[in-house]
N, C-alpha and C positions, 0 to 999 in steps of 0.2 A: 466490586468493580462492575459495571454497566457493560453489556454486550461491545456498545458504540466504541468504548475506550478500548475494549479488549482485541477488538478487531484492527481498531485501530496501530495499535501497540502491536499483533503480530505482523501488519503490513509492514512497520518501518524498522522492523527486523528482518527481515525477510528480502528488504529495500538494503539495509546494512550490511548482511552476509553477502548477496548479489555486487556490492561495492568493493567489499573485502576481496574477495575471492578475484573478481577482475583487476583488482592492484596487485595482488601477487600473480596476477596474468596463471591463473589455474583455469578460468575461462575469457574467453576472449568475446567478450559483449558489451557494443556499447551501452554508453547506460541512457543518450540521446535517443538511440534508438529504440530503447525499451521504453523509455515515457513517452515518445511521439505513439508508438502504437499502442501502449494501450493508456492513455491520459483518459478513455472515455471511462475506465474502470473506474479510474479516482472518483471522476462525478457521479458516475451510479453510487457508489462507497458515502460518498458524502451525505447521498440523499436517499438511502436508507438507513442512514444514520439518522436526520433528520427527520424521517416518518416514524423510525422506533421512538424515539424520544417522544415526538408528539402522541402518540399512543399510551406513553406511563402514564400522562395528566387527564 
């Protein structure tokens, strides 16, 4: 498994327990409000994902 994937795969766990936990209302957060502020993380995320890869070739 590649860095890119791996990282990737712990975000959208990480993004699922955050979901889980807010439906059984054990924390109370929106989850709008978590991607409006930090949405810029995704695109940093994306794009060194992007530079690692181009780096293996």
């Amino acid at each position: 498994m590649n860095k890119g994937g791996l990282i990737w795969g712990i975000f959208f766990i990480l993004l699922g327990i955050g979901w889980t936990l807010e439906n059984f209302n054990i924390i109370d957060v929106s989850t709008i409000d978590i991607l409006v502020k930090f949405w810029p993380l995704i695109l940093i995320g994306i794009g060194v994902d992007i530079i690692y890869k181009n780096r293996k070739k």
